[in-house]
N, C-alpha and C positions, 0 to 999 in steps of 0.2 A: 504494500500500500504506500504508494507518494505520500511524502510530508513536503508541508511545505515550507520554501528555504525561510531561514528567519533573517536572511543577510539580504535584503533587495538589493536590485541589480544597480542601483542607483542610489547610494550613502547619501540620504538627509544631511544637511549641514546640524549640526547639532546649536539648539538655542541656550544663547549665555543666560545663565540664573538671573533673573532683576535682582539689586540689589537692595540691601537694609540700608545702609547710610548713606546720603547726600551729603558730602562736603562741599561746603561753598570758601572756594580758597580767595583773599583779595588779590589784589597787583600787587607784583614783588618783583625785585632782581631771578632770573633763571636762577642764579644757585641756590639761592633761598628755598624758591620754589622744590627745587631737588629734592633740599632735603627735605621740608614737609612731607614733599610725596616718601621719602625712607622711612621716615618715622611713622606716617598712614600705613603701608603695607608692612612694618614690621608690629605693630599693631592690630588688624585684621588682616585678616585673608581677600586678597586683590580684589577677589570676585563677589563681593560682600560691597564693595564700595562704586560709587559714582560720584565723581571728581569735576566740580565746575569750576572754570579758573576765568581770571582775564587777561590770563598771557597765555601766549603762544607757545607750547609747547613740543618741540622738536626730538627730544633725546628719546631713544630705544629704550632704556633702561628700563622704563616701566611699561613692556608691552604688554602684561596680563591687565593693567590697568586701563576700565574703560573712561575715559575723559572727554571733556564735551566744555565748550567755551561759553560762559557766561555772557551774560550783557554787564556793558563799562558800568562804571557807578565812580561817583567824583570822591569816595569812601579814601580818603590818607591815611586817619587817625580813628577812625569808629566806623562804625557800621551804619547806616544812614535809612532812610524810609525806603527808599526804593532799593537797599541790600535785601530787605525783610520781605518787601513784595516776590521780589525775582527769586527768592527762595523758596517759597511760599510754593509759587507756579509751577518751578519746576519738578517740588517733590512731590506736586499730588499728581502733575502728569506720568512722572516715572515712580507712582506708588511707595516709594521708600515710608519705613516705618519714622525715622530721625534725621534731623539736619544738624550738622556740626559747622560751625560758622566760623573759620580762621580767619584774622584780622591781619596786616599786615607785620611783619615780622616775627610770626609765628613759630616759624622754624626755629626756635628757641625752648619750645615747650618738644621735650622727647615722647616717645610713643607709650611710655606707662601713663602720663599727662593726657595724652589725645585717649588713651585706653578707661581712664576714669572717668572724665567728660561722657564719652558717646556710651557707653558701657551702664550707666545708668538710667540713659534714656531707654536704650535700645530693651532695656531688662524692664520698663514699666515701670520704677524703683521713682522717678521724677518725671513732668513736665521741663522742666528748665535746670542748667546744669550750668550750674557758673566756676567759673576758676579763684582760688584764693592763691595770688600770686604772692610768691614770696620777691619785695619789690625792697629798694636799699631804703634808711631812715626819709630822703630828701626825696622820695621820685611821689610822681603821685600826688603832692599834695594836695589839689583844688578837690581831691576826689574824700582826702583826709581830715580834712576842712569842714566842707558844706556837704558833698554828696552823700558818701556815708552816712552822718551822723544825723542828719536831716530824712535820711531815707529809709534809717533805722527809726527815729523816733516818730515818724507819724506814720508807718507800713508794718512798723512793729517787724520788721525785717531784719537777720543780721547778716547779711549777703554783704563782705566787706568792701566787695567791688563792685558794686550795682550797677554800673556803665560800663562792663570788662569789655573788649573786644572781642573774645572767644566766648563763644556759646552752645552750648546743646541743643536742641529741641526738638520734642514730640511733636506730630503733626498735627496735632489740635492747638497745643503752641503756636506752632509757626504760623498756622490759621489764624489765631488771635492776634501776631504780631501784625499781619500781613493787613488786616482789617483796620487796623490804629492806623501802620503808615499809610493807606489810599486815602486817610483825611486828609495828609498833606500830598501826597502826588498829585491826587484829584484839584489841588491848589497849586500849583506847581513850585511845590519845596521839597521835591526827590533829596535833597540834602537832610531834611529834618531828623532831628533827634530823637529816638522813639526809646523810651526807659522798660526796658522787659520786666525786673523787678516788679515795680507798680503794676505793670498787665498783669504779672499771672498772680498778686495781690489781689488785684479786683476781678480778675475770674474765678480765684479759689481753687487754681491750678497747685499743684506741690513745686516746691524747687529745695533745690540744697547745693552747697557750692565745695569744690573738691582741692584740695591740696593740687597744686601743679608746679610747683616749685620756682625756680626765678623765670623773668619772661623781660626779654625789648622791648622797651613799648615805644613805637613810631613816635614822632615827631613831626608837625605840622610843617608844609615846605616852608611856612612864614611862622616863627613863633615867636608870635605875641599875645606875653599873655593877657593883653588885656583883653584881645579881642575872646581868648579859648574862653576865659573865666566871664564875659559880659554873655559869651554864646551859650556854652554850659549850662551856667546858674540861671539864664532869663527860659532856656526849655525845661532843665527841673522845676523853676517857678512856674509854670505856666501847665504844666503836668500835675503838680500838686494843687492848682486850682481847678483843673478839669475833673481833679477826683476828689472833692473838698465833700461830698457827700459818706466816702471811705471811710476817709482819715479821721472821721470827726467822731466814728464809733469808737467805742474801746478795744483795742484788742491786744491779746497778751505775748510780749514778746519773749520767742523758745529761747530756752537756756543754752548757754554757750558748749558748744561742742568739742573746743580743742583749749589747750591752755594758748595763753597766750605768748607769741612767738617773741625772742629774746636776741633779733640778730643784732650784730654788733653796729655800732654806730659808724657812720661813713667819715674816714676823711674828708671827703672832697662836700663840704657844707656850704653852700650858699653863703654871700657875706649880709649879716645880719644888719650892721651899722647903716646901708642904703637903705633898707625897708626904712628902717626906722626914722631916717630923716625924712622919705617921702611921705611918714604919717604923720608926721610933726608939721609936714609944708603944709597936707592936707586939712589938718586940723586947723590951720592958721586960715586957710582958704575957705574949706568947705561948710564953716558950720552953719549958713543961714540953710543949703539943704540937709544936713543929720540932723538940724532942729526942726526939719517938718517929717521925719521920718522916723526918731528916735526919742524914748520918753524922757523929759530931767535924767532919774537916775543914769541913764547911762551915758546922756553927755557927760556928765560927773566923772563916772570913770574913765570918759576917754580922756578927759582934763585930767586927772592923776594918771595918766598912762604917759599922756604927753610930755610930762615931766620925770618922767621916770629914768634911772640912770641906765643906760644902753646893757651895761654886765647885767639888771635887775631885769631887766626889760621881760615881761610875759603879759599876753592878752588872758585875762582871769575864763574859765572855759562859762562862767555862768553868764557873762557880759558878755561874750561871743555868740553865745547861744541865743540871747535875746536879741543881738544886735540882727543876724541871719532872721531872726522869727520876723521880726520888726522890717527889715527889706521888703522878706515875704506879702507882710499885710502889705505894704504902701507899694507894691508890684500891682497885685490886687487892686486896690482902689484907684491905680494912677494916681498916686498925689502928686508927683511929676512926671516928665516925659521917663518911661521906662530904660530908656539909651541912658541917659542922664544917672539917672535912680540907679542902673548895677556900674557903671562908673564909677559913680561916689563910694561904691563899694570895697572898687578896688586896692585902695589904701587899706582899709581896714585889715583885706584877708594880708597885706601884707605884712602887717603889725601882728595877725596870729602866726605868718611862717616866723616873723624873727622872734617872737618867745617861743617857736617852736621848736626852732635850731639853737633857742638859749639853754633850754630845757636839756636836750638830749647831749646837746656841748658838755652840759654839766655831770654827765653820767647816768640818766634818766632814760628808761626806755620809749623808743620812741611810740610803740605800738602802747605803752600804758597808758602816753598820754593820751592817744586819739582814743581809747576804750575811756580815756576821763572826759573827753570834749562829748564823745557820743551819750556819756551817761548824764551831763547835762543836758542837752537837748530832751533827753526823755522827761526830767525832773520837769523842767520847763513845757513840757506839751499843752498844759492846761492853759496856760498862757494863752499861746496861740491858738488855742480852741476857742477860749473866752475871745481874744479881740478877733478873731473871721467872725465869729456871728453878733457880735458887739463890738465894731473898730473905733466908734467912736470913745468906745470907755479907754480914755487911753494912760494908763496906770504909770504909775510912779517908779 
């Protein structure tokens, strides 16, 4: 009796598995690029991934890897509204269960780093998968300053980096990122800043954020920081008034998961004595606007701050906290032109890096102190709950 052949005469080309993870890699130098791709495939299995880039990629080297060229995005330093759309689109067309989202100079973060990030998603474990970068005392600060401790105290969040560059995400994530940014595409600000924290806050998505050890963080082709810091803090402010209905519930923030980290204090410190003279200029300049934005008491303290001996020199974390809360409100009501209002600001955060860098100059950890700047802002929350929905009551 004939059987029949099970080898046809004509070998099907065999189909490549879809993959689980979309990586969405930014613009980079080729060798950078490289090695991402090394530390991606020593991490997963080739054929497990889908590699979207916006560079051109020529080298053999990774030919079990499938890759596919992204759309541009003007993304230098962060990820921007229209990175979060074009991620969005491509993973639900190619079905992937997770998006890992590489920022420029990633290729710094090794494959056990990219292994915890996507590895969490990919296992249901989280929505959103942030990186806790291990960054030197001085890098970071705008994020050390206001982002954090601002983003902790009214999200009830402790995600140290809430604006990291690299990200995980689930596809109901991505979905909810993807929906934030067409607010601003739809308006054509494909540039916009879109804070993942607060979304999956206000969906009631899980995140948790993963040891990844040191990381480069880009650098703007132009840094200035007045413009990062006026750009930054005016999208958190304006983010935290789109969600003022959130924030205004109570909610309890989880307890700390890791001690906290004890690296050694950087040589190379910022020189502190310039801040400090251009808070002193500022102070001599600015105060008819800190007096329509800030209550007596803390002009008061900028006036004993302003005179404080440079070695002495620290912004006290409770007068900081209020002074951020107080922007906040008067962002909110425009009590001035908004350009104006995070300008005037700028002296001040500069006044918190130089007791910053006095602080940790003197043997003081740097990370204890921003756990003490952050645990201000918390003590102060009522504050700021009291004047958004009473601005006029404006306390002493």
């Amino acid at each position: 009796m004939a059987t029949p052949d099970p080898i046809p005469a004509s070998t099907a080309v065999l189909e490549r598995p879809a993959a689980n993870l979309l990586v969405m890699v930014a613009a980079m130098p080729a060798d950078q690029l490289e090695s991402v791709l090394a530390n991606l495939t020593a991490a997963f299995p080739a054929e497990s991934l889908l590699v979207a880039t916006q560079n051109e990629f020529t080298s053999g080297s990774f030919a079990d890897l499938r890759m596919v060229l992204a759309p541009p995005t003007g993304a230098a330093w962060t990820s921007t509204a229209a990175d979060f759309v074009n991620a969005f689109e491509l993973a639900r067309e190619e079905g992937v269960r997770a998006v890992l989202m590489l920022g420029p100079g990633s290729n710094s973060l090794n494959a056990a780093a990219l292994r915890a990030l996507a590895g969490a998603v990919l296992s249901s474990t989280v929505d959103l998968a942030v990186p806790f970068y291990a960054l030197p005392p001085y890098a970071g600060l705008i994020n050390s300053a206001i982002l954090y401790p601002l983003t902790r105290s009214l999200f009830a969040s402790r995600i140290r980096f809430p604006q990291a560059i690299d990200l995980c995400l689930s596809l109901r994530m991505a979905e909810h990122l993807a929906a934030a940014a067409r607010r601003f595409t739809s308006t054509n600000q494909p540039e916009a800043i879109i804070w993942p924290v607060n979304e999956a806050v206000a969906a009631g998505y899980s995140m948790d954020e993963f040891d990844v050890g040191p990381r480069a963080l880009p650098q703007p082709a132009d840094v200035d920081i007045n413009a990062i810091l006026s750009l930054v803090t005016g999208s958190l402010f304006a983010d935290v008034e789109a969600k003022a209905a959130l924030w205004q519930r109570p909610r309890r923030l989880p307890p700390p998961r890791r001690p906290l980290p004890d690296w050694a204090n950087s040589d190379g410190a910022p020189e502190a004595a310039r801040m400090i003279e251009s808070f002193r200029f500022a102070y001599t300049n600015l105060q008819e606007i800190w007096s329509l934005v800030l209550p007596p008491n803390s002009l008061l303290g900028l006036k004993r701050l302003s005179v404080t001996d440079a070695a002495q020199f620290r912004m006290p974390d409770p007068l900081w906290a209020r002074i951020v809360f107080d922007f906040l409100i008067a962002y909110r009501l425009r009590t001035i032109n908004r350009g104006h209002l995070l300008g005037a600001l700028i002296p001040l955060y500069l006044a918190w890096v130089a007791g910053h860098i006095n602080i940790t100059a003197a043997g003081s950890s740097s990370e204890r102190h921003i756990e003490a700047v952050a645990s201000a802002f918390e003590a102060d929350k009522p504050y700021m709950v009291s004047r958004w929905r009473w601005p006029d009551r404006f306390k002493s």
